[in-house]
Residue frames as a rotation matrix with the C-alpha (Angstrom) as fourth column:
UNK 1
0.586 0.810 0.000 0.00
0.810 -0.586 0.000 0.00
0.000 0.000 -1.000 0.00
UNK 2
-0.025 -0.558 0.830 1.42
0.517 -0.717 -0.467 3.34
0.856 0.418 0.306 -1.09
UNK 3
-0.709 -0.110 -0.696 2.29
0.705 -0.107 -0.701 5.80
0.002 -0.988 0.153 1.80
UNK 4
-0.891 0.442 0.105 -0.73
-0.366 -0.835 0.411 7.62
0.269 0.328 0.906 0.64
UNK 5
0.170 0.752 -0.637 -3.30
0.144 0.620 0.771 5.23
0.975 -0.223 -0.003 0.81
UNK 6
-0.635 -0.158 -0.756 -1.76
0.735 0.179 -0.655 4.69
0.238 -0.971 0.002 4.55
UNK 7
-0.901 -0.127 -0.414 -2.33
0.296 -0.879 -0.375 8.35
-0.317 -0.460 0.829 5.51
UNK 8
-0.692 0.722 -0.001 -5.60
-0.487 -0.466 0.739 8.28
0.533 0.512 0.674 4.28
UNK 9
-0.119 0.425 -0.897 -6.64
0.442 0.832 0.335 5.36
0.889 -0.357 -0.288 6.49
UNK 10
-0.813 -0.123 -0.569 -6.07
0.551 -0.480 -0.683 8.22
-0.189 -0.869 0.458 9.67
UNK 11
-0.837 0.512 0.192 -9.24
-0.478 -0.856 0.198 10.83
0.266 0.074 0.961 8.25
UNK 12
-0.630 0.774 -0.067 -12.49
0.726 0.556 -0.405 9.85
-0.276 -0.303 -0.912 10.02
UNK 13
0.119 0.942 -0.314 -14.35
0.213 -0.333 -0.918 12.75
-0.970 0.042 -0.241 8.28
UNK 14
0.543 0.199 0.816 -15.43
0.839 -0.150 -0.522 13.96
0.019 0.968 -0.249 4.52
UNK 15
0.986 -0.149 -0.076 -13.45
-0.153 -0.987 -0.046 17.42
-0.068 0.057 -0.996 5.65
UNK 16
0.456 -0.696 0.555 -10.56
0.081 0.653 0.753 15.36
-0.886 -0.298 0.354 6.23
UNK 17
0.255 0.105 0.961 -10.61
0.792 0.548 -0.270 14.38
-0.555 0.830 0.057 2.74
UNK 18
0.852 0.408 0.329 -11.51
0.521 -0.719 -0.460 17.59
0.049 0.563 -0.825 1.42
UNK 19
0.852 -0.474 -0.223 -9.16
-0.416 -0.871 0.262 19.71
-0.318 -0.131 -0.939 2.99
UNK 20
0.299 -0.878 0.372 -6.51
-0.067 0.370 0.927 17.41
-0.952 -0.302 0.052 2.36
UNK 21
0.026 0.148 0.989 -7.00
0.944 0.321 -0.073 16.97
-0.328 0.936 -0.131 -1.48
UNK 22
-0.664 -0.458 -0.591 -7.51
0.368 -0.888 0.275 20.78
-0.650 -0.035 0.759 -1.16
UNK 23
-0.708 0.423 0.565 -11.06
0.653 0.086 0.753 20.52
0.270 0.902 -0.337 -2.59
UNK 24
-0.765 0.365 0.530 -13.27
-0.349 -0.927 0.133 23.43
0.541 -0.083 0.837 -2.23
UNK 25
-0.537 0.770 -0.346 -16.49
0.606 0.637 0.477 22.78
0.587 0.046 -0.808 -0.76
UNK 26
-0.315 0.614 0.723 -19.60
-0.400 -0.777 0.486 24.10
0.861 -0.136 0.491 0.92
UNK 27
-0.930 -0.163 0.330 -19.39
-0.368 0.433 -0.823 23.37
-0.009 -0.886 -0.463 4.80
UNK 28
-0.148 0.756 0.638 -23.78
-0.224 0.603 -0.766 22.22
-0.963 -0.256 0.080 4.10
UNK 29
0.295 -0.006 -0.956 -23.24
-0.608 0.770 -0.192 19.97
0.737 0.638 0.224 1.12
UNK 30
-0.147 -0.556 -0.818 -21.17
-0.244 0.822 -0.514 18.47
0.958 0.124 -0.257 2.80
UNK 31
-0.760 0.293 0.580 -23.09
-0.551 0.181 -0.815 18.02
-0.344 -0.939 0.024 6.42
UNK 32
0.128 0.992 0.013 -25.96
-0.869 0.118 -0.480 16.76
-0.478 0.050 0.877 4.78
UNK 33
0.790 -0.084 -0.608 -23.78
-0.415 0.656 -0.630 14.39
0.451 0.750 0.483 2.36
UNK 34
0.406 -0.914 -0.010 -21.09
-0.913 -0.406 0.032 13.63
-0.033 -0.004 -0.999 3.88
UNK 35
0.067 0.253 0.965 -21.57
-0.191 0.953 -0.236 9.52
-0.979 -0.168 0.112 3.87
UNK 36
0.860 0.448 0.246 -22.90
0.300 -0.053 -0.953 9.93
-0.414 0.893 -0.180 0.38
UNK 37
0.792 -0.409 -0.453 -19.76
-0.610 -0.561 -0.560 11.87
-0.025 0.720 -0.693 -0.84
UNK 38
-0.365 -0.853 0.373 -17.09
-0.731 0.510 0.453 9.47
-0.577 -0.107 -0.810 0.72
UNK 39
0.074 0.220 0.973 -19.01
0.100 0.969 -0.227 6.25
-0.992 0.114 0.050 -0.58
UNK 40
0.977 0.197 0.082 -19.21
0.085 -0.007 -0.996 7.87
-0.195 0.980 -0.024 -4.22
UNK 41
0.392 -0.905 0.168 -15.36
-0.913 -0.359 0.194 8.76
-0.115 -0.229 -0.967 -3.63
UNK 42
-0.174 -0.489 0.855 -14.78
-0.441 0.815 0.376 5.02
-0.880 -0.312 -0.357 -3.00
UNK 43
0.540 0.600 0.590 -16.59
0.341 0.485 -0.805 3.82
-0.769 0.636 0.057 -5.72
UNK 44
0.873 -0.372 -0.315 -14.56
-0.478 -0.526 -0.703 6.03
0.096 0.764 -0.637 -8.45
UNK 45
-0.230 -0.966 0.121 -11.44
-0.939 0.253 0.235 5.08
-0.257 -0.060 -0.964 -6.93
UNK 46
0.051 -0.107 0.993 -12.57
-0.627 0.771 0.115 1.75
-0.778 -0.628 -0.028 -6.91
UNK 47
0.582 0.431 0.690 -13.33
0.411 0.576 -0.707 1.68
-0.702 0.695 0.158 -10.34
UNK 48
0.544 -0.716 -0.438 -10.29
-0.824 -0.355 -0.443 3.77
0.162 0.602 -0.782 -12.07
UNK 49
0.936 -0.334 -0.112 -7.88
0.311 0.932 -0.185 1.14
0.166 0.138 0.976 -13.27
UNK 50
0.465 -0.824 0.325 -4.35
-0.027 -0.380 -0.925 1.68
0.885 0.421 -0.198 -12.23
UNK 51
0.670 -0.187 0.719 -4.08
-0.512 -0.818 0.264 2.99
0.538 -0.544 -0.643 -9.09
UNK 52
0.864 -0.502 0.027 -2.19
0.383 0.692 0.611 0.07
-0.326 -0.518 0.791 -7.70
UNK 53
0.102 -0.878 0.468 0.76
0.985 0.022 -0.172 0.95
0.141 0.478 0.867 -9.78
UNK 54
0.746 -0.118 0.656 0.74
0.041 -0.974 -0.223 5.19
0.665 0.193 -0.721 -9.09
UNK 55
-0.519 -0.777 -0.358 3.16
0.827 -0.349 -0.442 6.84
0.218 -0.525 0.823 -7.23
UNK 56
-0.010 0.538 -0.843 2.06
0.778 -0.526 -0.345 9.14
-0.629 -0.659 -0.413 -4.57
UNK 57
-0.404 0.093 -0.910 2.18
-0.254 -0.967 0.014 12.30
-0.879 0.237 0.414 -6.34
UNK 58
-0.855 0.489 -0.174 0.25
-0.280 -0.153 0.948 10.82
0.437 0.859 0.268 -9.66
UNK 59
-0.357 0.621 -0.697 -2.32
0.817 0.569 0.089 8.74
0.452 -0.538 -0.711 -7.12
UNK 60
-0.389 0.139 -0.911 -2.80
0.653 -0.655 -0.379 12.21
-0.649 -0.742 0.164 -5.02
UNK 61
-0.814 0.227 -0.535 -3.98
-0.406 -0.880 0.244 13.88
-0.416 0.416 0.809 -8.41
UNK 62
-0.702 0.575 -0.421 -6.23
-0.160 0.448 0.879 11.39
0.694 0.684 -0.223 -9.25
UNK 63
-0.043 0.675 -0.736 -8.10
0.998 0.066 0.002 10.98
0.050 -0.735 -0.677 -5.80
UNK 64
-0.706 0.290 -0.646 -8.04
-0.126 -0.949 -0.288 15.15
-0.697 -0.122 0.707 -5.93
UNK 65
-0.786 0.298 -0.542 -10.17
-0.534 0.114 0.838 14.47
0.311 0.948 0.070 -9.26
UNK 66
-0.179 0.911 -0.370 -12.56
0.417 0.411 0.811 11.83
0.891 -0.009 -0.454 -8.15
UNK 67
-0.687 -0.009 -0.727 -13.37
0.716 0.163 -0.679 13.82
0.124 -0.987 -0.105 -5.07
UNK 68
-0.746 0.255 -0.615 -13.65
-0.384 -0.919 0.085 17.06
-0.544 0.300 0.784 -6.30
UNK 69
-0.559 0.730 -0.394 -16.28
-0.525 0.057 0.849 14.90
0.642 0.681 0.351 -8.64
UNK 70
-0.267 0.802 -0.534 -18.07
0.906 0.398 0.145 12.94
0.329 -0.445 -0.833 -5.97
UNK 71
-0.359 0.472 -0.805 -18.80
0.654 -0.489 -0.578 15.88
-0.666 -0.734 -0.133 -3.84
UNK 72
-0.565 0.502 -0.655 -19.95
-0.753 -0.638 0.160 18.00
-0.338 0.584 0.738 -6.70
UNK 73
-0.882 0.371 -0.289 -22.54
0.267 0.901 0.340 14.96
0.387 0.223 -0.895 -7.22
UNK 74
0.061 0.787 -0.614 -24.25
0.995 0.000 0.099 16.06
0.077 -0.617 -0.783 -4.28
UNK 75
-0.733 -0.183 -0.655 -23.83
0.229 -0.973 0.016 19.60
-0.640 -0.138 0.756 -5.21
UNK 76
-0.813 0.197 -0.548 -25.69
-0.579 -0.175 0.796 18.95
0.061 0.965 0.256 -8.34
UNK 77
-0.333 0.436 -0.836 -28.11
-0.122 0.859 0.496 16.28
0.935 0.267 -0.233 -7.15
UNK 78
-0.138 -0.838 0.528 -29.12
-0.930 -0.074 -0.360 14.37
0.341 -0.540 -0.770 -4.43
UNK 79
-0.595 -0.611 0.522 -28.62
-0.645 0.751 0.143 11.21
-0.479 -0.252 -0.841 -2.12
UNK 80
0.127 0.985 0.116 -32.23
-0.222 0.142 -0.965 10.20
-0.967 0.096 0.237 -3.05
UNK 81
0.747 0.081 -0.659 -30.94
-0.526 -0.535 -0.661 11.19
-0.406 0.841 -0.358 -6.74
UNK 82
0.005 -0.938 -0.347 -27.60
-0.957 0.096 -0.274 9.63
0.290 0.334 -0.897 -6.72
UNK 83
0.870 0.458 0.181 -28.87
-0.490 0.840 0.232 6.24
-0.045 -0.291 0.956 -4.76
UNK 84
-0.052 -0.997 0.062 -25.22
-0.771 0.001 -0.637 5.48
0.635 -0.081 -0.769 -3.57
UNK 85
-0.734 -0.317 0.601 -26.45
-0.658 0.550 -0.514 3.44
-0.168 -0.773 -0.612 -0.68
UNK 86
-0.901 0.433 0.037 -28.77
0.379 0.740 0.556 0.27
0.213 0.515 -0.830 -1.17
UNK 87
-0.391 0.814 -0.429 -31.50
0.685 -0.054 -0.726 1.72
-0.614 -0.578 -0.537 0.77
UNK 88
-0.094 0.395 -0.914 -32.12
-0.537 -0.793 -0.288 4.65
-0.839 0.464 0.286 -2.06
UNK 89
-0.887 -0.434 -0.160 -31.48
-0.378 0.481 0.791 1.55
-0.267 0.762 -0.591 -4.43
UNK 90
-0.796 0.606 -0.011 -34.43
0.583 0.761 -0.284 -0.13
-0.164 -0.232 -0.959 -3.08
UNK 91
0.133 0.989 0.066 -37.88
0.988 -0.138 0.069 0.46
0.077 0.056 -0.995 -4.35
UNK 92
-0.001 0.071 0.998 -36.57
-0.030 -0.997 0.071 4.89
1.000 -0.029 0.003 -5.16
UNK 93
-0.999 -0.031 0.007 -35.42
-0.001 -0.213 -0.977 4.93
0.032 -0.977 0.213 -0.85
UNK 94
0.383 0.789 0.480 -39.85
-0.905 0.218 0.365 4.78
0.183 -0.575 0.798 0.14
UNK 95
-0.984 -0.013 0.177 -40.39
-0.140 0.669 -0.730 2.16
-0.109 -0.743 -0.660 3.13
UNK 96
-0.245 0.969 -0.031 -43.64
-0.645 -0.139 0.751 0.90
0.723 0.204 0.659 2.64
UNK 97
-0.996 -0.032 0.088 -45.08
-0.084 0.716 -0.693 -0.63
-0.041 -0.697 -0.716 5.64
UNK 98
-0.195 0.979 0.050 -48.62
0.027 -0.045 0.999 -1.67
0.980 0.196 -0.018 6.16
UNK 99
-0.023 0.379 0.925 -50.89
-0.856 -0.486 0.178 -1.19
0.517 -0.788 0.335 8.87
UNK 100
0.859 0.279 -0.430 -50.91
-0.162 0.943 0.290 -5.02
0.487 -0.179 0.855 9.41
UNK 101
-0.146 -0.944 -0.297 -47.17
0.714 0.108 -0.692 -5.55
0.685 -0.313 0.658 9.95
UNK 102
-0.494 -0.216 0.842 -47.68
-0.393 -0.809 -0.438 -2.25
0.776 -0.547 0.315 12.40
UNK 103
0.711 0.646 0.279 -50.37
-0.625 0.399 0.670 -4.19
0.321 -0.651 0.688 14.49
UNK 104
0.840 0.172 -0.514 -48.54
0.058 0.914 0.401 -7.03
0.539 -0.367 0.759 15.12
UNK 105
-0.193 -0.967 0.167 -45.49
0.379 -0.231 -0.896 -5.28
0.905 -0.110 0.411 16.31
UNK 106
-0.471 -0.090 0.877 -47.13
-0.660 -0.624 -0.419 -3.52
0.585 -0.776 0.235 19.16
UNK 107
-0.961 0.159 -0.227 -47.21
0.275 0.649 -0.709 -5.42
0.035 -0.744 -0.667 22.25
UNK 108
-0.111 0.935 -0.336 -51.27
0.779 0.292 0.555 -6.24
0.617 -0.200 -0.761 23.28
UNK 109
-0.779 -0.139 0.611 -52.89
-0.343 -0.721 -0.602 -3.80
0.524 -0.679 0.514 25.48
UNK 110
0.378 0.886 -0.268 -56.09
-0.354 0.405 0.843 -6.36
0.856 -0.224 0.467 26.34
């Protein structure tokens, strides 16, 4: 693993990211998205062919690139819109419960 990658495994937030990569961003995009922006992040990376083989300074322009394009996703869109996570996959993100399945969940009151 490249000493990038490493040093990327230390950021527990989307600002992390950002600020490191030096992508711009609006501080509410990115509260509201900020799940949504890393997971579309992964996905690019996951799907650009190479990156095993970069060196840290071509790898560090190419994750500036697919960031700077996930989080303008959810600048342009959203999660609902972009259905990153299965749960927006599923059935356009509505939960449809019925009134049956709601009865039988609550505990008796007789």
């Amino acid at each position: 693993m490249s000493a990038l990658l490493k040093h990327m495994t230390t950021f527990s937030a989307a600002e992390e990211f950002l600020d490191y990569f030096q992508v711009d961003y609006e501080q509410s995009v990115v509260h509201v998205n900020r799940l949504h922006i890393l997971k579309r992040f992964h996905q690019y990376f996951r799907t650009t062919p190479g990156t095993a083989a970069m060196d840290d300074e071509t790898l560090r322009g190419v994750c500036k690139e697919l960031l700077s394009k996930a989080y303008n996703d959810f600048v342009k869109s959203t999660p609902a819109q972009e259905k990153v996570f299965k749960v927006f996959q599923d059935t356009d993100g509505k939960q449809h419960v019925t009134l049956d399945s709601l009865r039988t969940s609550l505990p008796s009151h007789g």
